[in-house]
TIDOVEX-598592 format. One record per atom (N, C-alpha, C, O, CB): y, z, x; residue number from 1; chain. Coordinates in steps of 0.1 Angstrom, whole numbers. Glycine has a CB too. Layout:
# residues N
{{Y,Z,X},NUM,"A"}
...
# end
This chain:
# residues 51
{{26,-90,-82},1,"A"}
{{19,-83,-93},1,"A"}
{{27,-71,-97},1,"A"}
{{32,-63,-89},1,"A"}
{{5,-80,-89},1,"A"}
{{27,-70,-115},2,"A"}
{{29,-56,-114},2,"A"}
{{26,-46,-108},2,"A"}
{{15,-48,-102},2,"A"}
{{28,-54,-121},2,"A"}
{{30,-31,-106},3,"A"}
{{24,-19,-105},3,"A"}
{{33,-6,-116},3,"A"}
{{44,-5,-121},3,"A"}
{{25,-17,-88},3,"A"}
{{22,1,-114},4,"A"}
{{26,16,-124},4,"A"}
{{23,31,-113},4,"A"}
{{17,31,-102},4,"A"}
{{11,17,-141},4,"A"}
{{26,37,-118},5,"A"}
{{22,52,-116},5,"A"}
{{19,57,-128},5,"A"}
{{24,56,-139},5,"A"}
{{32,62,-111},5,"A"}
{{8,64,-123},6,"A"}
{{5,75,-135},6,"A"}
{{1,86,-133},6,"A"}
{{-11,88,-132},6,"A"}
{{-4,72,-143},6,"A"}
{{6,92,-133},7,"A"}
{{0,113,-134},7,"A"}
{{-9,117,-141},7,"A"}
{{-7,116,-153},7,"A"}
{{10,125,-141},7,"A"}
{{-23,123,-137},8,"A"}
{{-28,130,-145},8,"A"}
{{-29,142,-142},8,"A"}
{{-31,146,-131},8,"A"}
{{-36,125,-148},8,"A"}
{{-28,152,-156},9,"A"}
{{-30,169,-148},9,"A"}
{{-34,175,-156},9,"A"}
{{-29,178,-167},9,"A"}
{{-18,178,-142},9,"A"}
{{-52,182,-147},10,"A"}
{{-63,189,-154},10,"A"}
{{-57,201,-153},10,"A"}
{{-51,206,-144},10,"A"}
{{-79,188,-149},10,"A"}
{{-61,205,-165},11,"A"}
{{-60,218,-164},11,"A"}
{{-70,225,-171},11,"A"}
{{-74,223,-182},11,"A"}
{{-48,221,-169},11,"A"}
{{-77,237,-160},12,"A"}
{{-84,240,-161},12,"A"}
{{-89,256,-167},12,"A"}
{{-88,263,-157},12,"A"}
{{-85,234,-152},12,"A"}
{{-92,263,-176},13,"A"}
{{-90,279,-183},13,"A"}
{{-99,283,-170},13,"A"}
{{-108,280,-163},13,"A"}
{{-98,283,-203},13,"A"}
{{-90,294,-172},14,"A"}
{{-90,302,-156},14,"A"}
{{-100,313,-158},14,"A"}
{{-101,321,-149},14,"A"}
{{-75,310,-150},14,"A"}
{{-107,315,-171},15,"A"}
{{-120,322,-173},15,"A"}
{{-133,319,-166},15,"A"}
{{-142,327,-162},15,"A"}
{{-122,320,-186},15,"A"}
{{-131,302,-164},16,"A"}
{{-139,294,-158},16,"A"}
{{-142,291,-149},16,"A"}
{{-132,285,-145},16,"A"}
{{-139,288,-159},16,"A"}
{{-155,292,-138},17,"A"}
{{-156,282,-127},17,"A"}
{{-142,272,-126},17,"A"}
{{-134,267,-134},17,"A"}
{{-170,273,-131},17,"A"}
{{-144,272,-114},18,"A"}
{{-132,258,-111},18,"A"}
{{-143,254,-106},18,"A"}
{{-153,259,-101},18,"A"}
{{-117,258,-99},18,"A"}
{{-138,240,-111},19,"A"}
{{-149,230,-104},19,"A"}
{{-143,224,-94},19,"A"}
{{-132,225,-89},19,"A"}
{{-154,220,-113},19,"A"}
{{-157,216,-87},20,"A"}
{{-157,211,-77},20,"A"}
{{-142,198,-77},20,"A"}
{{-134,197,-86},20,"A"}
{{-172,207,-75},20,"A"}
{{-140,192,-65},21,"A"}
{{-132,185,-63},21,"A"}
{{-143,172,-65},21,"A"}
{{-135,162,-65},21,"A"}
{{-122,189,-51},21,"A"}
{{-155,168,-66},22,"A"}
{{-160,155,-72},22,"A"}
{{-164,159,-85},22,"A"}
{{-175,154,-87},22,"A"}
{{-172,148,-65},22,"A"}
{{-161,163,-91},23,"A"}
{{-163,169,-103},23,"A"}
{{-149,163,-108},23,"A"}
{{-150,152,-113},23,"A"}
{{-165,186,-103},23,"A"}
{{-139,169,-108},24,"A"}
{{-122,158,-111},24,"A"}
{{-123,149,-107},24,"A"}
{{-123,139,-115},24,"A"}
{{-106,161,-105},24,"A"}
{{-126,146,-93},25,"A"}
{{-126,128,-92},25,"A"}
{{-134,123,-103},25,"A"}
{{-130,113,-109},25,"A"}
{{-133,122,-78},25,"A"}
{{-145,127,-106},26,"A"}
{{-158,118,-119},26,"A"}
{{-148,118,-129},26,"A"}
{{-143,107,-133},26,"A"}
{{-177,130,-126},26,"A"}
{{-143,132,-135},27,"A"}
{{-135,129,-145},27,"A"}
{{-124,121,-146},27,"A"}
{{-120,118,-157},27,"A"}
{{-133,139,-148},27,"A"}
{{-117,118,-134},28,"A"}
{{-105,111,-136},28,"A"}
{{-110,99,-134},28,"A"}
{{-106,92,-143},28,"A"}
{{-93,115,-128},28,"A"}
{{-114,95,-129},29,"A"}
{{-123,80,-129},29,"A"}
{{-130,77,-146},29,"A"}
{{-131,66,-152},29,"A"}
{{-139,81,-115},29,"A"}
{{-131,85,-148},30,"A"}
{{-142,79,-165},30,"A"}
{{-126,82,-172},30,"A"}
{{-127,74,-182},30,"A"}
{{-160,94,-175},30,"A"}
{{-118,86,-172},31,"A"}
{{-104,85,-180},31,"A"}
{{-99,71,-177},31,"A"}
{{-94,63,-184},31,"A"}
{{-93,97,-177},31,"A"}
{{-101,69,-164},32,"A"}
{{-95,54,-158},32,"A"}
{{-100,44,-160},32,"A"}
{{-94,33,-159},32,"A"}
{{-93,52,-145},32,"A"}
{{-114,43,-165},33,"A"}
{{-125,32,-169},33,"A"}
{{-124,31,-180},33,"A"}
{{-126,20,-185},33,"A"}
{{-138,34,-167},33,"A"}
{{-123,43,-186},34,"A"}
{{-123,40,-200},34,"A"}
{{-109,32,-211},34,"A"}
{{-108,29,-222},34,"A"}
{{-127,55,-206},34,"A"}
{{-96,33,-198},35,"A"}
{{-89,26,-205},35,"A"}
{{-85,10,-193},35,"A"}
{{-76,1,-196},35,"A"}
{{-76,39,-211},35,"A"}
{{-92,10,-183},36,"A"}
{{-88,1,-178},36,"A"}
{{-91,-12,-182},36,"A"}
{{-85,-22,-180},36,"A"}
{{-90,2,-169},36,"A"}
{{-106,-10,-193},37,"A"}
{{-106,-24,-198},37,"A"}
{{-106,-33,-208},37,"A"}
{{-114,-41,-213},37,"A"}
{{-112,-27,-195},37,"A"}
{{-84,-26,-210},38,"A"}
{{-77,-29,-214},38,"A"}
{{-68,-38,-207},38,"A"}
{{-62,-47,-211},38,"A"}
{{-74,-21,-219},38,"A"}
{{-68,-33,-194},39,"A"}
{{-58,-42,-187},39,"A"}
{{-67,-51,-181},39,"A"}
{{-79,-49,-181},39,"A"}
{{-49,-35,-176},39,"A"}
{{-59,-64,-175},40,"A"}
{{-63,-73,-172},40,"A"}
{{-60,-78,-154},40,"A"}
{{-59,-90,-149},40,"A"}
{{-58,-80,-183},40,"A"}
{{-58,-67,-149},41,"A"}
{{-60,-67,-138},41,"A"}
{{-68,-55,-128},41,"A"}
{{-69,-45,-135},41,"A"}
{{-51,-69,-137},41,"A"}
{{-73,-53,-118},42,"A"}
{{-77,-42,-114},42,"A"}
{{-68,-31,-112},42,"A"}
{{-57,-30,-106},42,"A"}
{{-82,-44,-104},42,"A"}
{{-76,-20,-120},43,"A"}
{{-69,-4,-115},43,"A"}
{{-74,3,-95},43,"A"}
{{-85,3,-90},43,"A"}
{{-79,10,-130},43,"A"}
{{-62,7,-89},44,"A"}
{{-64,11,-81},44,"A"}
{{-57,25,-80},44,"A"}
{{-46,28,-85},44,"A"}
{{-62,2,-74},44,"A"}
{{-71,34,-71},45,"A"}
{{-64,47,-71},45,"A"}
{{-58,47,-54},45,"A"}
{{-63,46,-43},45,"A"}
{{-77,61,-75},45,"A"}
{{-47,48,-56},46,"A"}
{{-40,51,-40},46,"A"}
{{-39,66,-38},46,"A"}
{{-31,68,-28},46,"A"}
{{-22,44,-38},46,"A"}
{{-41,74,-41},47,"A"}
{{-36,86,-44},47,"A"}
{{-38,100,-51},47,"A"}
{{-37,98,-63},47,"A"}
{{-29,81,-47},47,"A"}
{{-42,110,-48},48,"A"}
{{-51,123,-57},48,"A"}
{{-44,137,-48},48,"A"}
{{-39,140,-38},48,"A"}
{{-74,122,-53},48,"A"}
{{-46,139,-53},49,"A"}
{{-45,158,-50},49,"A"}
{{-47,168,-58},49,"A"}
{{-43,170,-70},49,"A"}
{{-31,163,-47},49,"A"}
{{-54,175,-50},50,"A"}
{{-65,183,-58},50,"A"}
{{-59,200,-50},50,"A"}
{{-56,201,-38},50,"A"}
{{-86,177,-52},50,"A"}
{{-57,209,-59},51,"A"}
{{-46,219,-57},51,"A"}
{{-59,230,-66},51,"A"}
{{-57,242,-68},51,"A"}
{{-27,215,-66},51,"A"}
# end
């Protein structure tokens, strides 16, 4: 099977609360849902870091 990488990176205004670290995971998951079902195989996350 194919595979990809992909990067994503929040950036967050530093006026602000930082949010939590399930707070990015929710968000990066609804970025990944919302375009995975385009592809025609399953998206898997192997991988996060939260800084």
């Amino acid at each position: 099977p194919d595979s990809a990488v992909v990067q994503a990176r929040l950036v967050f205004d530093s006026f602000s609360p930082i949010p939590s670290a399930s707070l990015v995971l929710s968000a990066i998951a609804s970025l990944l849902s919302s375009r995975s079902t385009n592809l025609s195989d399953a998206v898997n996350v192997l991988n996060f870091t939260f800084e």
